[in-house]
C-alpha positions in Angstrom: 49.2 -56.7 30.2 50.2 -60.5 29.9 46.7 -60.9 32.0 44.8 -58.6 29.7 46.1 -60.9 27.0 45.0 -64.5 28.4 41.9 -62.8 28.9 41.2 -61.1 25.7 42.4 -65.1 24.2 39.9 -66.7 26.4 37.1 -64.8 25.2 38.0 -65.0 21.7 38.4 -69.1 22.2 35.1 -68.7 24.1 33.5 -67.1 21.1 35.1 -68.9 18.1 34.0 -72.7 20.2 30.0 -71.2 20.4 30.8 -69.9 17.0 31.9 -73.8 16.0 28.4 -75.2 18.5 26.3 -73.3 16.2 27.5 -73.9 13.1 27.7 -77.8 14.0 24.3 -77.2 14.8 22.7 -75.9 11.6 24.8 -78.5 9.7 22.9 -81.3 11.3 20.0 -79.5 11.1 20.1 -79.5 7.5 21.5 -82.5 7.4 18.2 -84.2 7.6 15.5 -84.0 4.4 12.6 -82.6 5.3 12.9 -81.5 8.7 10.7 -79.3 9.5 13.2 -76.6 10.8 10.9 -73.4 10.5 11.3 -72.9 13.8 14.4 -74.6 15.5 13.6 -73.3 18.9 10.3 -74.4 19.1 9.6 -77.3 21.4 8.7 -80.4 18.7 8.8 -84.4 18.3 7.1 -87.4 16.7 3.7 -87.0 16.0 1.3 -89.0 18.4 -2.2 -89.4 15.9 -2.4 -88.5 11.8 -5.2 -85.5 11.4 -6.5 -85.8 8.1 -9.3 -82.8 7.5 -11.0 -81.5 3.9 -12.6 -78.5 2.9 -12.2 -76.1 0.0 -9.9 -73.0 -0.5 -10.7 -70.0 2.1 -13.5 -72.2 3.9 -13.6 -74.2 7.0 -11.6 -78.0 7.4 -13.7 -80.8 9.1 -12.0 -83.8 10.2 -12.5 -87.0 8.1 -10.7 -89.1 9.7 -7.9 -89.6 12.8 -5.1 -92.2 12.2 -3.1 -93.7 15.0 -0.3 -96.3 14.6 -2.7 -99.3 14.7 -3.8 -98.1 11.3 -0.9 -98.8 9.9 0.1 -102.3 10.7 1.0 -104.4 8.1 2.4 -101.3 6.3 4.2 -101.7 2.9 8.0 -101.2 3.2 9.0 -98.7 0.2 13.3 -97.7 -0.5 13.4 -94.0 -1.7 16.8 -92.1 -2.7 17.5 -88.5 -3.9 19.2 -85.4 -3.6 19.0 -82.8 -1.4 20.1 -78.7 -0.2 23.7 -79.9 0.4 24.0 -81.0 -2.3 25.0 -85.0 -1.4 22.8 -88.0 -2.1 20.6 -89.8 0.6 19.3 -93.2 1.4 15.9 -93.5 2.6 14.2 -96.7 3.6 10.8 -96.2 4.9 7.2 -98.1 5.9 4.0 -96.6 5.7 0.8 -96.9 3.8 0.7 -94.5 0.2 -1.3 -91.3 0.9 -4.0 -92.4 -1.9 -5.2 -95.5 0.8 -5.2 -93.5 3.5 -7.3 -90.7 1.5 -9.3 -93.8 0.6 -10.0 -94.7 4.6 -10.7 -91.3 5.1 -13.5 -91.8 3.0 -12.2 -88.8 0.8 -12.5 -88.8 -3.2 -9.1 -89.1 -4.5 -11.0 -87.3 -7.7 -11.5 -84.4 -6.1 -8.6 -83.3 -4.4 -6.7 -80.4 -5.3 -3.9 -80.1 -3.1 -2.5 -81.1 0.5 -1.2 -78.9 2.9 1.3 -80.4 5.5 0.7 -79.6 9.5 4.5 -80.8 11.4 4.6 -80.2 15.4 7.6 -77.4 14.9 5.8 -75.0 13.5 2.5 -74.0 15.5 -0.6 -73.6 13.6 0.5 -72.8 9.8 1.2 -75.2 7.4 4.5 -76.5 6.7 4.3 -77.3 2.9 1.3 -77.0 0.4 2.0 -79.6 -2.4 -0.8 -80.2 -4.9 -1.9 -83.2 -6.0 -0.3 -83.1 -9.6 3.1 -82.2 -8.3 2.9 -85.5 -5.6 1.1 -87.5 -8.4 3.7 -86.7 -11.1 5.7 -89.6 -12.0 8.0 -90.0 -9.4 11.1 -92.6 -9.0 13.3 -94.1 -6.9 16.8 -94.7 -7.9 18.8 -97.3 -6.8 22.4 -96.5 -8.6 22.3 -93.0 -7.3 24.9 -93.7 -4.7 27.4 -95.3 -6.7 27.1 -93.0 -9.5 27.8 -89.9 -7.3 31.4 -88.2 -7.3 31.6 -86.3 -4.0 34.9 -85.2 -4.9 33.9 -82.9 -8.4 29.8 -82.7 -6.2 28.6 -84.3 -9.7 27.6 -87.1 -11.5 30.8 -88.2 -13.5 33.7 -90.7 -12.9 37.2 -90.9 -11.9 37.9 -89.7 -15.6 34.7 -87.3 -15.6 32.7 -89.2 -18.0 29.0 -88.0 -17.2 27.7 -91.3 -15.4 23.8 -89.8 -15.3 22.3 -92.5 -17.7 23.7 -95.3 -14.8 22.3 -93.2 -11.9 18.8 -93.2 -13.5 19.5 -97.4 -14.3 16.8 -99.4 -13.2 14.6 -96.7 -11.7 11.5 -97.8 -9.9 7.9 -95.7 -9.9 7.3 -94.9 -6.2 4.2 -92.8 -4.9 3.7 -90.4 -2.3 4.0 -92.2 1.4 2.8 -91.1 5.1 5.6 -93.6 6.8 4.9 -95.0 10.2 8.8 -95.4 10.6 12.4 -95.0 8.5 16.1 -94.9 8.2 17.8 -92.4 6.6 21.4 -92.3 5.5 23.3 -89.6 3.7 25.7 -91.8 1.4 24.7 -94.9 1.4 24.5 -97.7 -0.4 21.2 -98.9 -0.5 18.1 -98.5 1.5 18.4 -100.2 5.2 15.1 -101.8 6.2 16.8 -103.4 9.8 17.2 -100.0 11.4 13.7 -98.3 11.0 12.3 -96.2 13.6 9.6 -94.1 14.6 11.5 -90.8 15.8 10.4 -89.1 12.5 6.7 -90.0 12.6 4.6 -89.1 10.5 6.2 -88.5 7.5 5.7 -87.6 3.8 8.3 -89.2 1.8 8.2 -89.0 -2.2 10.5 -90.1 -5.1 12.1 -88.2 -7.8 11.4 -86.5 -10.7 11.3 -88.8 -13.8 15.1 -89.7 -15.2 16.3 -87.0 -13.0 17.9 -88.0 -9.8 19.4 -84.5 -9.7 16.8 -82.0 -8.6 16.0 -81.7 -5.4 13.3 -83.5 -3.4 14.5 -84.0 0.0 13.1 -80.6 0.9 9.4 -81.0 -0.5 9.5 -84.4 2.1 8.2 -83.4 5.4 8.3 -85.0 9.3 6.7 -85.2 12.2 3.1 -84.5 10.5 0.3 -84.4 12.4 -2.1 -82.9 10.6 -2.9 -82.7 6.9 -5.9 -80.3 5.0 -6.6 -81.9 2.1 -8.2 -78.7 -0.2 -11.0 -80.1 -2.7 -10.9 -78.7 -6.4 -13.3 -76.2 -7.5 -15.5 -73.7 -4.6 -17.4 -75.0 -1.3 -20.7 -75.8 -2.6 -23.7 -73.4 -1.7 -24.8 -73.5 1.9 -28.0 -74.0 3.2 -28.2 -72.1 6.9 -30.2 -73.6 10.0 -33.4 -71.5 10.9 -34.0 -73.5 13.6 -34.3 -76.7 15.8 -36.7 -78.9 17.4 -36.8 -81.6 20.2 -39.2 -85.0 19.4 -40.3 -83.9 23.6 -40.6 -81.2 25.5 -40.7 -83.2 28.6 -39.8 -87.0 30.0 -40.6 -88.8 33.0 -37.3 -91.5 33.1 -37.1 -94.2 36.3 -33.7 -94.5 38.0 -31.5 -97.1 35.8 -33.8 -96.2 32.6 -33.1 -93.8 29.5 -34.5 -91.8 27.0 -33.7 -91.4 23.3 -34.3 -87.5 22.2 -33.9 -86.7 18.4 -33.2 -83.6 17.1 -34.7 -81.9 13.6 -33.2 -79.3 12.2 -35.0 -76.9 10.0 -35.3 -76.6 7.4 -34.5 -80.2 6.7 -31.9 -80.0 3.8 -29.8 -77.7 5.7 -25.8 -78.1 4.8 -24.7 -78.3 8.6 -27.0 -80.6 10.5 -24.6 -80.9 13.0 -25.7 -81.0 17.0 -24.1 -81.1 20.7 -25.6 -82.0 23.6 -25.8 -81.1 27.0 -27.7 -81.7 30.4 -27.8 -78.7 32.9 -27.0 -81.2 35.8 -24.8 -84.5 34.9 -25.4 -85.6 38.8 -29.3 -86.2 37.9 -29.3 -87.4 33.8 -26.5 -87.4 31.4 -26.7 -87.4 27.6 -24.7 -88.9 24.6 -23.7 -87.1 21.5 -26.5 -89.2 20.0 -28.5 -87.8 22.5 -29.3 -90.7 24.6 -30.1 -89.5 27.7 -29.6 -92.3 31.2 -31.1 -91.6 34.2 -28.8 -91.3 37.0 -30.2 -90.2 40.2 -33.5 -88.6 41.0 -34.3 -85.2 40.4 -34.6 -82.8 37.3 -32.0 -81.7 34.4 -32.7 -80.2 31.4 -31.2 -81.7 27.9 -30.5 -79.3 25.6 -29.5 -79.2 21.8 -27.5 -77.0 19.9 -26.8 -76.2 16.5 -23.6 -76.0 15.5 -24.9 -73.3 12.7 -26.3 -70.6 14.0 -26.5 -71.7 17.8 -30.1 -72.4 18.1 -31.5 -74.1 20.9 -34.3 -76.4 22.0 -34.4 -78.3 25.3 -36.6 -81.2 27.4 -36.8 -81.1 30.6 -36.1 -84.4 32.0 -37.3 -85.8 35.6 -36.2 -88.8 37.1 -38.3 -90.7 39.5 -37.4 -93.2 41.5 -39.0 -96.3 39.8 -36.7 -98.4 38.6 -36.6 -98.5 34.9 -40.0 -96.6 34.1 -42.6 -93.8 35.7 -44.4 -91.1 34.7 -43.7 -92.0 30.2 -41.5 -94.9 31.0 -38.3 -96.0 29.6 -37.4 -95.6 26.3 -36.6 -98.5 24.1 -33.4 -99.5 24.4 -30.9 -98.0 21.9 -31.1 -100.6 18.5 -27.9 -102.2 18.3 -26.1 -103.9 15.4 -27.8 -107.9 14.1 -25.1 -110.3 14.6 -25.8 -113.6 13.3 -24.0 -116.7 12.5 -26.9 -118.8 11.4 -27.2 -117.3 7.6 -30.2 -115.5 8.2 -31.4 -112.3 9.6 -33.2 -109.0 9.4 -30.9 -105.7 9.5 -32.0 -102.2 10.5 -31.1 -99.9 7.3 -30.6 -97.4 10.0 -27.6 -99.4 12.1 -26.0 -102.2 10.0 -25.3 -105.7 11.2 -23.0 -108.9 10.1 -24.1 -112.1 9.1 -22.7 -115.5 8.6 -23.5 -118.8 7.7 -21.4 -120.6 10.5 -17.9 -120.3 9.3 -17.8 -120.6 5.7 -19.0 -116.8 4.3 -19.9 -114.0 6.1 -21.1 -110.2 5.1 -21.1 -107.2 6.9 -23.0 -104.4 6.0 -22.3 -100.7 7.2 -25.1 -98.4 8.3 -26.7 -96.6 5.5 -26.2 -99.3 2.7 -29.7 -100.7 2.7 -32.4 -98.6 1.4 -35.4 -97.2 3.3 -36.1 -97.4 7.4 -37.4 -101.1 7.5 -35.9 -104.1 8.5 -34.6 -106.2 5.6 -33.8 -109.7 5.7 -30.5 -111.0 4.8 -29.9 -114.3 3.6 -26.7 -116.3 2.9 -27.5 -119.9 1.2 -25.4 -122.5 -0.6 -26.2 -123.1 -3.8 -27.2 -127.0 -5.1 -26.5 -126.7 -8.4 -23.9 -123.8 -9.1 -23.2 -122.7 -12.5 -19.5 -124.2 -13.8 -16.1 -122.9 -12.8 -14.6 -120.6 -14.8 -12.2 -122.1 -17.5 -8.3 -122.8 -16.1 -10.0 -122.2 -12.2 -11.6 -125.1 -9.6 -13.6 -124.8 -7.0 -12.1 -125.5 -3.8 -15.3 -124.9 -1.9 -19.2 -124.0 -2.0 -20.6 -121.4 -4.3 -22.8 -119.0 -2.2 -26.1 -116.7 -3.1 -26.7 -113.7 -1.0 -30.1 -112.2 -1.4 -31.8 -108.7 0.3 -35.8 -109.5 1.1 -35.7 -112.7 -0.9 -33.8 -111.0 -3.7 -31.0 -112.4 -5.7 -30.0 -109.1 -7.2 -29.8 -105.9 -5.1 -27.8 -102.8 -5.9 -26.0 -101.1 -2.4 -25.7 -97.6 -1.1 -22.4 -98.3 0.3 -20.1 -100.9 -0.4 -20.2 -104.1 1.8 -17.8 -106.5 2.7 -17.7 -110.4 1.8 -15.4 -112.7 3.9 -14.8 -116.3 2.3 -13.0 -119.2 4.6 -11.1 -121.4 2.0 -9.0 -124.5 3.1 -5.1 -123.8 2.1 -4.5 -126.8 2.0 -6.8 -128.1 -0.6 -4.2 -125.9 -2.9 -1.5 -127.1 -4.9 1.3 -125.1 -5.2 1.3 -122.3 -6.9 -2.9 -122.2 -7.0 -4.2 -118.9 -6.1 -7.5 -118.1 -4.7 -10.0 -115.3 -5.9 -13.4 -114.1 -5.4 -15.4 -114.6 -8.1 -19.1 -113.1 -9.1 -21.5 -114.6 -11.3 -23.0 -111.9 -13.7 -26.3 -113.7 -14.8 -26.8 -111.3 -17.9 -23.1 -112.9 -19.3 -23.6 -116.0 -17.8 -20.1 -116.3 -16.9 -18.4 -115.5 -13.8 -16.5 -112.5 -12.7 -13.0 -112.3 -10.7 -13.1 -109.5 -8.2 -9.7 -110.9 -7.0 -9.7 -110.1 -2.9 -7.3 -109.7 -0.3 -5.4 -113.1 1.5 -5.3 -113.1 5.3 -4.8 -116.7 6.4 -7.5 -119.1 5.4 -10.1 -116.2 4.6 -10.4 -113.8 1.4 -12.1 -111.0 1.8 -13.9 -108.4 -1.0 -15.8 -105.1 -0.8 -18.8 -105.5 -3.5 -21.5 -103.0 -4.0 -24.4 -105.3 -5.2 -25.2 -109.3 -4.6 -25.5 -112.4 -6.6 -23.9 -115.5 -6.4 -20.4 -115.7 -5.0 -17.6 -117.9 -4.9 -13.6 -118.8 -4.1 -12.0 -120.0 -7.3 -8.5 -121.3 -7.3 -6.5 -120.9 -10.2 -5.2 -123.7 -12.3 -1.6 -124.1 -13.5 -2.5 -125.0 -16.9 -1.4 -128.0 -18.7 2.1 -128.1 -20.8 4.5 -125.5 -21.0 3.5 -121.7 -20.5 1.7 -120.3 -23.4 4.1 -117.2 -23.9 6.8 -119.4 -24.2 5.3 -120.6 -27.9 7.7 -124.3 -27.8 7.8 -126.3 -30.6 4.5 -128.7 -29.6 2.8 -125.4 -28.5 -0.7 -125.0 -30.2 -0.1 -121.8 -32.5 -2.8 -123.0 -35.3 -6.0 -120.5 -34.1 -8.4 -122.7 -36.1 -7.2 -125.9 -34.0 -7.9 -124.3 -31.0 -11.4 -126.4 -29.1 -12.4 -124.1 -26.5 -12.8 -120.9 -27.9 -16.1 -121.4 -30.3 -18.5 -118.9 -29.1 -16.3 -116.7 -26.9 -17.1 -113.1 -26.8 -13.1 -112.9 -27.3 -13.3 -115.4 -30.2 -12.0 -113.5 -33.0 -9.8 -111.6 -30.6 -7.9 -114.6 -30.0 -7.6 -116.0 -33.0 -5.7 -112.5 -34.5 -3.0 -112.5 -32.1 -2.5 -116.4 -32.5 -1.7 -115.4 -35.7 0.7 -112.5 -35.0 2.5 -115.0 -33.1 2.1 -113.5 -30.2 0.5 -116.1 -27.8 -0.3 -119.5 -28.2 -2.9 -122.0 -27.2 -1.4 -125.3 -24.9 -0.5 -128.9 -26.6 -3.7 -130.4 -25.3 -5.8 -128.0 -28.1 -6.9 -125.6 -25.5 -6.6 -121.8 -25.0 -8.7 -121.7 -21.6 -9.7 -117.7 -22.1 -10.9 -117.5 -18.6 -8.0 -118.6 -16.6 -5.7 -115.7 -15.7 -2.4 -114.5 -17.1 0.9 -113.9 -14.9 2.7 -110.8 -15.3 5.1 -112.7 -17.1 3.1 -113.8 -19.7 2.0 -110.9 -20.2 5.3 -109.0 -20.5 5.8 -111.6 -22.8 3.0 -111.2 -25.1 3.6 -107.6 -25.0 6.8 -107.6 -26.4 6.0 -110.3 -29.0 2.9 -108.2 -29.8 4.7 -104.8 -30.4 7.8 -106.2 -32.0 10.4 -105.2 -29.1 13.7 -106.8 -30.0 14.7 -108.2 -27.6 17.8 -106.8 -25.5 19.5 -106.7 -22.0 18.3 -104.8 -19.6 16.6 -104.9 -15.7 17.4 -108.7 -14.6 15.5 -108.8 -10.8 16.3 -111.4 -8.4 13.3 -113.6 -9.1 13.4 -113.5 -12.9 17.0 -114.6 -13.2 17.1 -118.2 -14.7 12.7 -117.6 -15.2 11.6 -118.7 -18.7 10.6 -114.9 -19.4 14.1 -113.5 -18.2 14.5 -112.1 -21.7 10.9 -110.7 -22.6 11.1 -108.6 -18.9 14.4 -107.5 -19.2 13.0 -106.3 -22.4 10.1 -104.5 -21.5 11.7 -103.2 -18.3 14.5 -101.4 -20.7 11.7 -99.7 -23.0 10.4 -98.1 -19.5 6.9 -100.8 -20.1 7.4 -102.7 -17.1 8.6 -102.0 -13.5 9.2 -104.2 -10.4 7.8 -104.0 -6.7 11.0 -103.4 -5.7 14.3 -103.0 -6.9 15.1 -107.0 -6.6 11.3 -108.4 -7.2 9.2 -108.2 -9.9 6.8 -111.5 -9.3 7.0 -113.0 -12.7 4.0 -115.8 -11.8 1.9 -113.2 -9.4 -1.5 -112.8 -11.7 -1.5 -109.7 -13.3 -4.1 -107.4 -11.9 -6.4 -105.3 -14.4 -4.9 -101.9 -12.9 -1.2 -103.3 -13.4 -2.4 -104.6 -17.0 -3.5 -101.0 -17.5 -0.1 -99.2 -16.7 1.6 -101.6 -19.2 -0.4 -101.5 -22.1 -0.7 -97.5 -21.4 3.1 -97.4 -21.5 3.9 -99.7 -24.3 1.6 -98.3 -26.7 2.7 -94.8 -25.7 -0.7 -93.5 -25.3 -1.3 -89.5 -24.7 -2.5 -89.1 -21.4 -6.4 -88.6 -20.6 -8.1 -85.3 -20.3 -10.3 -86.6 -17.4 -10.7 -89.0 -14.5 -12.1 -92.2 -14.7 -15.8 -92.9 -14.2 -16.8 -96.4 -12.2 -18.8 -96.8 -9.5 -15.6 -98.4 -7.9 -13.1 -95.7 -9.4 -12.2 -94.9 -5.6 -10.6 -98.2 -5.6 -8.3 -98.0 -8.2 -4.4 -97.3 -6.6 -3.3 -93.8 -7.1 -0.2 -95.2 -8.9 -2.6 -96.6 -11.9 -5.5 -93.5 -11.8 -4.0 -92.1 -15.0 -3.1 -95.3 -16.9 -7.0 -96.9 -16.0 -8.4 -93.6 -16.9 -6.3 -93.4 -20.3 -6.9 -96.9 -20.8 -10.4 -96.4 -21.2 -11.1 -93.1 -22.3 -9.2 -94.5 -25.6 -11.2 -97.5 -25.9 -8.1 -99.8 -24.8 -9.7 -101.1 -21.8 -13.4 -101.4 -20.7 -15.6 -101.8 -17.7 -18.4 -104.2 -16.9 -21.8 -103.8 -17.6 -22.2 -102.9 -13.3 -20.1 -100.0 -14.4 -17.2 -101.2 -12.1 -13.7 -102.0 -13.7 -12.3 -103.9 -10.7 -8.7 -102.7 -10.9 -7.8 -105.1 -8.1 -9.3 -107.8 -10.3 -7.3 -110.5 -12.1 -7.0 -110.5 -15.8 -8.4 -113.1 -18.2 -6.7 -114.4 -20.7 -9.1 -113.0 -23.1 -8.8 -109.9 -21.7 -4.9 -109.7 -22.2 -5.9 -110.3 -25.6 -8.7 -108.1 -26.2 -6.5 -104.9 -24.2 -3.1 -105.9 -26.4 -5.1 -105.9 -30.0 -7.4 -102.7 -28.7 -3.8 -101.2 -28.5 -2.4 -102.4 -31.6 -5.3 -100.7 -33.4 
């Protein structure tokens, strides 16, 4: 009996310590947001490559576009924070690239999305989550009180004498966007995000903020890992489809000499047929092989047939290919040689519509110029020159540099089917502190020049434009005297003193908020319209201009002891203005137009657009300032230039602070 016993005690202990495995087990699988966990038993792990695919509701995917970690170096690094199923409070600190830029290098109209659905490597073939693109797009924040403000003991938000302590959890909040991360650390309880023990084990995954002033519904389980694979679904049905009838070679037959090759070209019919999609394929590789362009390279002698085949429909035509042994002709001879890209450094040189090309003139500015953005089948040429006698900087800028013309076939102006890119070598060292540079465009129906802004690597700047004229690197000026905002007592605040404002298009426009009081011109008489504003001045005017009394609030690391301290904590407490980061808010970055819009959208409370915004560089605009550009606009607030571009990236004038603040005040 007393065996019986130890043996009935055994099992029991057997059973109760798999009993205790198990339920250690779940706990750590919940433990972590987002994990997958449809399927614990299925064999999964970080996600090698990103998928990204689009298509409408019910219809077929295509892939737009395969991401691999190389795509996202030089990620942003983003702290997130919320709650989750336990309920307890999380840490996350994470570094990716938002979902809008990747949609963007996809190639995919941000516009039309509807929703997203989610692929992870636990749970085979079937989406993990569908989000749509007004639930991720919602504003969505990251809190940075959240852990201190949680009372594990009562599982609430209250303190030691249970005083509700929500109003300090959402403190200091901080607008985050959806994020594919490349690598992250998450904690539950702790203190703040930490960035020095990131790692890739979760790859790829979706992390997003939390609902607006509420840090306590749950996010945590709408944030998925190990993605491989996401279907973005486009609004609206799959447009109507055109089937293939058929398909024809441009031969029949080709006589190729060993070494030599042979371009074949496909033409499907009829020719506005939706799929014009092809694959290749040679009956015997040993003899002739072909490309997925359909290049076909003699390899030995003999005979092979190359055929095509529709990807609609199947349909077939073939050329039956023989290879002699002449080197590098017989029979038709050798086809031309593939065209390749025009790379040239001398400034000069005609580019194949068809294939693309770079050129630069030696060092100093270069374009590059995808396939498909010139018009028509001819060669056009390409020309990069310096201009002798460039029109004048733009007020509060120099010009470091040389002001370059671009011109397509000997013409200054020309209007792109795909955006190109610009690259500018500047000398850093011909900057004074604080100086920034910026592409600049000259708009010849204005006559004044443009800032398109750009993006800083090194000693080069680099812009995508969509038509050419003159270009240039301007550097912006730290103007003379004390900052404008800060309206001293020698400050310039009498709009009829002001000399360089006669004639401006934002003349009258400057002189009305000079009155308010709410900017000023500099001791030396001077307003300089055309320089750009800092996000500080801004804030500034902004608060002057709508009356905020000034209060305590949001002091960041770099605007403690700044002359605007006040005016930012100010704005920051009426929910107007937000930092990168919990401790950064660049108080002397230049304010970009995009930035300029969310403020002015936010301080003058504006009801939020019924549509999208329309600019030929709409794609552009940041997915975290898509609604404020579009309700900017669509209620006359903010405009776009007569190109029909609104260059969110773009620094903004003086003037245009001004015009965009009165617009407002209207």
């Amino acid at each position: 009996m007393k065996l019986r016993g130890l043996e009935f005690k055994v099992k029991v202990q057997k059973m109760l310590t798999c009993l205790m495995v198990f339920m250690l087990f779940g706990l750590l699988w919940v433990a972590q947001p987002g994990t997958a966990g449809a399927d614990p038993f299925h064999a999964s792990g970080p996600a090698t490559s990103l998928t990204f695919r689009v298509g409408y509701s019910g219809g077929t995917f295509t892939t737009a576009k395969v991401f691999t970690d190389n795509d996202f170096a030089g990620a942003v690094q983003q702290g997130y924070s919320f709650m989750d199923s336990m309920p307890s409070p999380g840490m996350e600190a994470a570094k990716g690239v938002p979902l809008t830029n990747l949609l963007s290098k996809a190639g995919i109209d941000f516009n039309k999305v509807d929703s997203f659905k989610f692929y992870v490597t636990d749970v085979p073939d079937v989406p993990y989550k569908t989000l749509t693109k007004s639930f991720l797009y919602s504003p969505l924040f990251y809190y940075p009180n959240i852990m201190k403000c949680w009372n594990t003991d009562t599982q609430s938000f209250t303190d030691a004498n249970g005083n509700d302590t929500i109003s300090e959890a959402v403190y200091g909040a901080i607008q985050v966007y959806p994020m594919m991360c490349i690598s992250d650390n998450w904690v539950r309880g702790a203190m703040a995000p930490d960035f020095s023990r990131l790692d890739k084990s979760n790859k790829y995954r979706l992390v997003i903020g939390q609902p607006y002033n509420d840090p306590v519904t749950i996010s945590a389980p709408n944030i998925a890992k190990w993605v491989y694979q996401i279907d973005v679904v486009l609004s609206g049905k799959a447009p109507d489809t055109i089937p293939v009838s058929g398909v024809a070679l441009n031969k029949t037959s080709a006589n190729i000499g060993l070494g030599g090759s042979e371009q074949l070209t496909a033409t499907i019919t009829p020719d506005k047929a939706t799929n014009q999609s092809v694959t290749w394929s040679s009956s015997n590789t040993a003899v002739a092989t072909v490309s997925n362009t359909g290049l076909v390279k003699a390899v030995a002698k003999g005979e092979a047939k190359i055929t095509a085949t529709t990807a609609d429909g199947g349909f077939t035509a073939s050329c039956v290919v023989t290879v002699n042994n002449n080197s590098g002709g017989g029979g038709g001879g050798a086809a031309a040689p593939q065209q390749q890209q025009v790379k040239s450094t001398t400034g000069e040189a005609t580019i194949d519509p068809v294939v693309g090309g770079t050129i630069s003139l030696g060092s100093d500015a270069m374009v590059s110029i995808p396939a498909g953005a010139l018009s028509g089948t001819t060669g056009l040429s390409i020309a990069i020159k310096k201009v002798s006698s460039p029109p004048s900087p733009p007020s509060g800028f120099m010009l470091p540099g040389s002001v370059f013309e671009f011109t397509v076939g000997g013409n200054a102006v020309y209007k792109f089917a795909k955006p190109v890119t610009l690259t500018f070598t500047f000398n850093p060292a011909s900057l004074s502190p604080g100086e920034t540079p910026s592409v600049h465009y000259y708009d010849e129906a204005a006559s004044k020049w443009v800032n398109l802004g750009g993006s800083v690597s090194g000693n080069t700047i680099t812009v995508t434009v969509s038509h050419f004229t003159k270009y240039a690197v301007f550097a912006a000026q730290k103007a003379a005297g004390a900052p404008v905002v800060q309206n001293p007592p020698d400050a310039l605040n009498e709009p009829d003193a002001l000399d360089d404002i006669a004639g401006h298009w934002a003349e009258n426009n400057i002189k009305k908020l000079v009155t308010l009081g709410a900017i000023g011109g500099y001791p030396d008489g001077s307003f300089k319209a055309d320089a750009a504003i800092t996000r500080a001045e801004f804030a500034t005017v902004l608060a002057k201009a709508f009356k905020l009394a000034l209060q305590s609030g949001k002091v960041f690391a770099d605007t403690n002891g700044h002359w605007a301290k006040e005016y930012i904590a100010t704005a920051a407490s009426c929910g107007i203005v937000s930092g990168y980061d919990e401790s950064a808010f660049g108080p002397d970055d230049l304010i970009t137009r995009e930035q300029m819009a969310v403020m002015i959208v936010k301080a003058a409370k504006l009801a939020p657009a019924t549509g999208e915004a329309r600019f030929d560089d709409s794609g552009s605009i940041s997915g975290w300032a898509r609604d404020a550009v579009a309700t900017a606009t669509e209620n006359g607030v903010m405009k776009g230039y007569p190109d029909n571009t609104v260059q969110p990236q773009g620094n903004a004038t003086r003037a245009e602070a001004v015009t965009v603040i009165l617009n407002a005040l209207k």
